[in-house]
C-alpha atoms as one frame of an Amber mdcrd trajectory, in Angstrom:
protein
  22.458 -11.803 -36.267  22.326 -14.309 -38.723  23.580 -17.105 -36.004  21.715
 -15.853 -33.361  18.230 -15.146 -32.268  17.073 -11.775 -33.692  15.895  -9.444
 -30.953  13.347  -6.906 -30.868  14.108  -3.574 -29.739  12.937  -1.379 -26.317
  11.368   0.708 -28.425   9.576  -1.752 -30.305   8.505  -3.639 -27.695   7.461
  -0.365 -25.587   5.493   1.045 -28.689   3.213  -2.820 -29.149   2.748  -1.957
 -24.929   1.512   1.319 -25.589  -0.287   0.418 -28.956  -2.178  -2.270 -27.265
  -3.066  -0.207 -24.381  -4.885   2.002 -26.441  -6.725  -0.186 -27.937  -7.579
  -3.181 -25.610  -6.557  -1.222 -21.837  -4.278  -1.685 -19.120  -6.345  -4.594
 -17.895  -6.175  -6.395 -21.404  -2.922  -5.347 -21.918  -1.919  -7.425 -18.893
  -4.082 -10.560 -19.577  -2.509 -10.444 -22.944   1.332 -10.198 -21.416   0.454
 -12.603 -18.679  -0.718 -15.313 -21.050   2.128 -15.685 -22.866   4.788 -15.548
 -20.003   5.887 -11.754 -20.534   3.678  -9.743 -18.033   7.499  -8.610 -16.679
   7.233  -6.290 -19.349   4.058  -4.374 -18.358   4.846  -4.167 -14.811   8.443
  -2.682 -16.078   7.957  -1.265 -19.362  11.216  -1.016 -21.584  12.136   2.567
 -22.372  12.324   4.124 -25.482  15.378   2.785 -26.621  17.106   1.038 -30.092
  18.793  -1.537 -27.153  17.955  -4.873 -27.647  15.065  -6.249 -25.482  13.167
  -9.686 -26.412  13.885 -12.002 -29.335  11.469 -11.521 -32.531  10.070 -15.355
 -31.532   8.790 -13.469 -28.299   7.385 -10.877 -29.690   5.828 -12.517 -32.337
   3.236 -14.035 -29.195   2.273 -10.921 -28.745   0.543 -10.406 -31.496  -0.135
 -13.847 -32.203  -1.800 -14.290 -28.656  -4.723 -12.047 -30.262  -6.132 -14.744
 -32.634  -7.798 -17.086 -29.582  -9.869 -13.389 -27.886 -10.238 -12.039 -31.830
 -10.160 -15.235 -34.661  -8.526 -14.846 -36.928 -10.230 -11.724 -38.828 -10.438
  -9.534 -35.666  -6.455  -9.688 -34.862  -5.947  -8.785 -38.523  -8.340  -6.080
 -37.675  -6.464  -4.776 -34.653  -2.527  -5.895 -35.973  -3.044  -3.181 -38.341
  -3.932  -0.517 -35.802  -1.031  -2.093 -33.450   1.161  -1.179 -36.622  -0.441
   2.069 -37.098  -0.033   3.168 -33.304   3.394   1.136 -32.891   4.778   3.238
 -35.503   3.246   6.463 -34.357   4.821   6.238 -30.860   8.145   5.308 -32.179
   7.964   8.204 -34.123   6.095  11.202 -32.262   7.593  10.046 -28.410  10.848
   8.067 -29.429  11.442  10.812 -32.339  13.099   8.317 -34.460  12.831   9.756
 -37.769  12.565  13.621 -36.837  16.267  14.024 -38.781  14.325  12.739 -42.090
  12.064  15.579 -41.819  13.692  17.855 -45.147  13.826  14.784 -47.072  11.351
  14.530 -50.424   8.531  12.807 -50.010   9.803   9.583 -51.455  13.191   9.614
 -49.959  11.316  10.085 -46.632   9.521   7.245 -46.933  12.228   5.090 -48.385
  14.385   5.968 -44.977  11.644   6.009 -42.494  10.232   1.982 -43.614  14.036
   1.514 -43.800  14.696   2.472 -40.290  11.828   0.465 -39.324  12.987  -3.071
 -40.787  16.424  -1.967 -39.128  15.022  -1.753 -35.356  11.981  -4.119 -35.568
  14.619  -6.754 -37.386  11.575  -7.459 -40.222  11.996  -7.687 -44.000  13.551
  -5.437 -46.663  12.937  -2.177 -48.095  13.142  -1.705 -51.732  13.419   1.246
 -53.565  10.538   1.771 -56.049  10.528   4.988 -58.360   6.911   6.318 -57.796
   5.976   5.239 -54.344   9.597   5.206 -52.871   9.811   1.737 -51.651   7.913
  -1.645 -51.252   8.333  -3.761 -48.318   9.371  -7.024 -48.683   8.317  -9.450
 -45.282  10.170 -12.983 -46.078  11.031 -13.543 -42.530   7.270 -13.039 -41.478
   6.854 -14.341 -38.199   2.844 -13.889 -37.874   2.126 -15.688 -40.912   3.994
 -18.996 -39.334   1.164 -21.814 -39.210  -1.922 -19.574 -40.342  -3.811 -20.468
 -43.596  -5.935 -17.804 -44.936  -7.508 -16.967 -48.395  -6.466 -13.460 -48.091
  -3.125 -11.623 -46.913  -3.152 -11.345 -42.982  -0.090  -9.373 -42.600  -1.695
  -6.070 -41.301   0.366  -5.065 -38.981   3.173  -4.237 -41.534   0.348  -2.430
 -43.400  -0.456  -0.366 -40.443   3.291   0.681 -40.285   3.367   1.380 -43.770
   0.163   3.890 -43.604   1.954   5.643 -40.801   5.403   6.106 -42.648   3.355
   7.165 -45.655   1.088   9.296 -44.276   4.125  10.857 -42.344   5.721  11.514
 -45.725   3.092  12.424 -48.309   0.397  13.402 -46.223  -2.597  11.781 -44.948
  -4.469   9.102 -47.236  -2.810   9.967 -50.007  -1.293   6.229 -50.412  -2.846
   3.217 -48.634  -0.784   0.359 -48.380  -1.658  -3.162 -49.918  -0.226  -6.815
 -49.143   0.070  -8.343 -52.951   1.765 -11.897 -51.429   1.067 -13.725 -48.389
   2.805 -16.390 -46.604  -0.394 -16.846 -44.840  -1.969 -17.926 -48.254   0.629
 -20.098 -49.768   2.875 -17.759 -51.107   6.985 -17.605 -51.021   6.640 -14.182
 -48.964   4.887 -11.332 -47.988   5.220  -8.581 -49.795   3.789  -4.819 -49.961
   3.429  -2.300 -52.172   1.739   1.433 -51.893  -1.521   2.691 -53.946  -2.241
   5.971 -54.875  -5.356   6.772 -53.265
């Protein structure tokens, strides 16, 4: 896809509908979509699918759409719950990593934040002894005309505590953003902390 635009999948795009419904409600949920030209999408949700649905550019409004209700600070707030919940939908309805299930701990991880820059079309996964992997965001879309003093990439975070918590067990590691393009640097870049 390097010539082309990269797409988001169904699922992806179903699991941000979902996500968001939980947390803002159908009736946000469609201001939200309807603001940004894609209430198509709630009226006719995509199914749980890895076929291609919107380009990444699209679905980057989503989430970017939050920062005029929120600032700033409150749709870092809620992108890492939309990553949180995103993830946990693709995972517990769209069973996406249910054959990674006998895997150790690390391995599990490794595959599961692999499969997850595979159909969201985000960053790179690399392998890191103790925690597995750390996620590496250089193609980070919500970052893209913010300036912040801290990291503002939360939703990967919120993907990463899922796939983490999925794999070692609840809280054990928390996720932390170390670079931000949001603050100036080259890219964004995560690593996992033992609790």
């Amino acid at each position: 896809m390097s010539e082309q635009a990269k797409m988001a999948t169904n699922m992806a795009i179903r699991a941000a509908i979902d996500g968001i419904t939980d947390i803002m409600g159908e009736k946000g949920t469609k201001i939200i979509f309807r603001d940004i030209g894609l209430g198509h999408l709630v009226e006719n949700p995509p199914g749980y699918t890895w076929d291609p649905c919107i380009t990444t550019t699209e679905q980057v409004k989503i989430y970017l759409s939050l920062i005029p209700m929120l600032g700033l600070n409150g749709a870092v707030s809620i992108w890492r719950r939309i990553g949180y919940t995103n993830t946990k939908y693709v995972v517990e309805i769209g069973h996406a990593i249910d054959h990674l299930g006998d895997l150790p701990a690390h391995e599990k991880f490794f595959k599961g934040m692999e499969l997850f820059s595979l159909g969201s079309g985000k960053g790179k996964v690399l392998p890191h002894e103790e925690t597995g992997a750390h996620f590496d965001v250089f193609d980070c879309l919500l970052c893209e005309g913010q300036s912040s003093t801290r990291p503002i990439c939360a939703l990967y975070e919120g993907v990463m505590q899922y796939v983490a918590d999925w794999a070692y067990g609840k809280g054990i590691y928390i996720p932390k953003e170390t670079k931000c393009m949001g603050k100036g640097d080259d890219t964004c870049y995560f690593v996992l902390l033992k609790r």
